[in-house]
C-alpha positions in Angstrom: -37.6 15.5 -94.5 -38.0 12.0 -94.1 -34.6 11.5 -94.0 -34.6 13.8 -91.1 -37.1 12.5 -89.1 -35.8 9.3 -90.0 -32.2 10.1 -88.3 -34.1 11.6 -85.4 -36.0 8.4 -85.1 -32.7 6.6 -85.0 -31.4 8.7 -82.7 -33.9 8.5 -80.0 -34.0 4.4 -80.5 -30.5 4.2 -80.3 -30.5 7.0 -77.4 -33.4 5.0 -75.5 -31.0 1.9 -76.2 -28.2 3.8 -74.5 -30.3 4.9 -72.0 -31.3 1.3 -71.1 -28.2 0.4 -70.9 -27.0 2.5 -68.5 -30.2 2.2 -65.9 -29.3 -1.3 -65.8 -26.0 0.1 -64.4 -27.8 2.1 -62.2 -29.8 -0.5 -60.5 -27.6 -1.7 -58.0 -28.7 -4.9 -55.5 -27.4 -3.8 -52.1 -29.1 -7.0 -50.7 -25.4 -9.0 -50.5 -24.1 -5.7 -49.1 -26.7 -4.7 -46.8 -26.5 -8.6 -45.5 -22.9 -8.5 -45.1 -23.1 -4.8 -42.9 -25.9 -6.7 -41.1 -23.7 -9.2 -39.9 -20.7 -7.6 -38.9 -22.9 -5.2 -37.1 -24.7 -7.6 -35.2 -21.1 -9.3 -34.1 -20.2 -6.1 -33.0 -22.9 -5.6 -30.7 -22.2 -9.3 -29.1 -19.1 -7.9 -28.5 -19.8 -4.9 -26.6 -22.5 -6.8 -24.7 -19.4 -9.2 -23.9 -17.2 -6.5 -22.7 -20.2 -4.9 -20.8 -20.7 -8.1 -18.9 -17.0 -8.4 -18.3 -17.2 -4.9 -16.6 -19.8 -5.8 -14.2 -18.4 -9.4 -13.2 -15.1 -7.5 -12.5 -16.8 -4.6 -10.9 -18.6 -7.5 -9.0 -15.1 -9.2 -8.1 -13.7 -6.1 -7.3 -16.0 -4.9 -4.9 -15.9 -8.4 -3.1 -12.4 -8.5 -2.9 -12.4 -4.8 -1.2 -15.7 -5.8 0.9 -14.6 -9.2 2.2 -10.9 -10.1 1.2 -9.3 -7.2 1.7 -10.6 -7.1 6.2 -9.6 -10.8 6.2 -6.1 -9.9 5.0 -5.8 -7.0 7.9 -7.5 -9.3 10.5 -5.1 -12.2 9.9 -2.2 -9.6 9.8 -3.4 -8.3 12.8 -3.3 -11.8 14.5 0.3 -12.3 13.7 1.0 -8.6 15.6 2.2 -11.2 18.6 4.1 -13.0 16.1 6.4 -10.9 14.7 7.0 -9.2 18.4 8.5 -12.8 19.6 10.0 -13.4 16.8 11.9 -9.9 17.2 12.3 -11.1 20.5 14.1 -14.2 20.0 16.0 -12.4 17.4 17.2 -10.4 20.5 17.6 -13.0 22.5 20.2 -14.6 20.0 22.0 -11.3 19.8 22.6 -11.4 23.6 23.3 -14.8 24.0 25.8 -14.7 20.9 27.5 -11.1 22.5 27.9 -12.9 26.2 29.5 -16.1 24.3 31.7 -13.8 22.5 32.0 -12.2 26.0 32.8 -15.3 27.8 35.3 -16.2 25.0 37.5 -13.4 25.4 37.5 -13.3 29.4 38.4 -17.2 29.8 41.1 -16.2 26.9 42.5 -13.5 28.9 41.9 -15.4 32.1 44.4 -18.2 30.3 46.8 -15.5 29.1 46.8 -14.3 32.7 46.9 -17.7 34.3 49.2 -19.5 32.0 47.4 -22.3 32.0 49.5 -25.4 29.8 46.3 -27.0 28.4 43.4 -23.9 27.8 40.2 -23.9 29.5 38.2 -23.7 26.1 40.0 -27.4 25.1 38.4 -28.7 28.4 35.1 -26.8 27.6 34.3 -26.7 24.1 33.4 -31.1 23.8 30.8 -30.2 26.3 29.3 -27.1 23.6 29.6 -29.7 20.7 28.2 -33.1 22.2 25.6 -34.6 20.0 22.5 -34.9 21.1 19.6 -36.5 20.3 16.9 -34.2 19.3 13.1 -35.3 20.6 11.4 -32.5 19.8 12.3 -28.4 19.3 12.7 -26.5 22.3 10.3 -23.8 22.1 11.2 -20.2 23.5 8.5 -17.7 24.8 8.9 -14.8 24.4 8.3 -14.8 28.7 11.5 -16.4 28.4 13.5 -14.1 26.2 12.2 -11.0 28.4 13.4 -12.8 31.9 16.7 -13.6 30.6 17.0 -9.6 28.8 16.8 -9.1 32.6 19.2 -11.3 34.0 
């Protein structure tokens, strides 16, 4: 029997040996770990606060740009209404005067075909369209102007 209780003795030393071993597998330092997931966790909540306060600033921008920018753009718009009617005005005004040119043109050609005239009358005319002249300062139409002569 002693050599039976002697291999059960050296059974449970070498299973409490065995055992020992493996607790120190067992004890695991999550210390590093837990560190590391502390960190990245922490960077990701500085993120979303970044991206929150991004939100608001643009929400902020946004609503000032609707709120102040946005009836500063329709007011000056509105201002140039007068504008763009005398510039569509002089654009007509160009169209007539360029029609009773062309107009003129034709009827002083026909009037030389009729005539027979040896030299034409545009010869004698046209120096007088195309004489240089000095230029002081732009001549400024109104759009006064451009309706009066509409009516001529």
């Amino acid at each position: 029997m002693s050599k039976d209780h002697d291999d059960v003795q050296k059974r449970e030393a070498l299973l409490r040996q065995t055992a020992a071993e493996y607790a120190n597998y067992m004890q695991i330092d999550t210390t590093v770990e837990r560190a590391a997931l502390d960190r990245e966790l922490e960077s990701m909540l500085t993120r979303l606060e970044e991206y929150g306060t991004f939100l608001e600033r643009t929400r902020a921008e946004s609503r000032h740009t609707l709120d102040v920018l946005v009836p500063q753009v329709y007011s000056h718009y509105q201002s140039l209404q007068r504008t763009f009617q005398t510039v569509d005005q002089l654009a007509a005004l160009v169209a007539r005067v360029k029609n009773d040119l062309s107009s003129m043109e034709n009827a002083v050609a026909q009037a030389e075909a009729d005539l027979g005239l040896s030299h034409s009358f545009t010869t004698v005319i046209k120096p007088l369209f195309f004489v240089k002249r000095p230029t002081a300062s732009p001549v400024i139409i109104s759009s006064t102007d451009a309706i009066h002569y509409r009516d001529l």
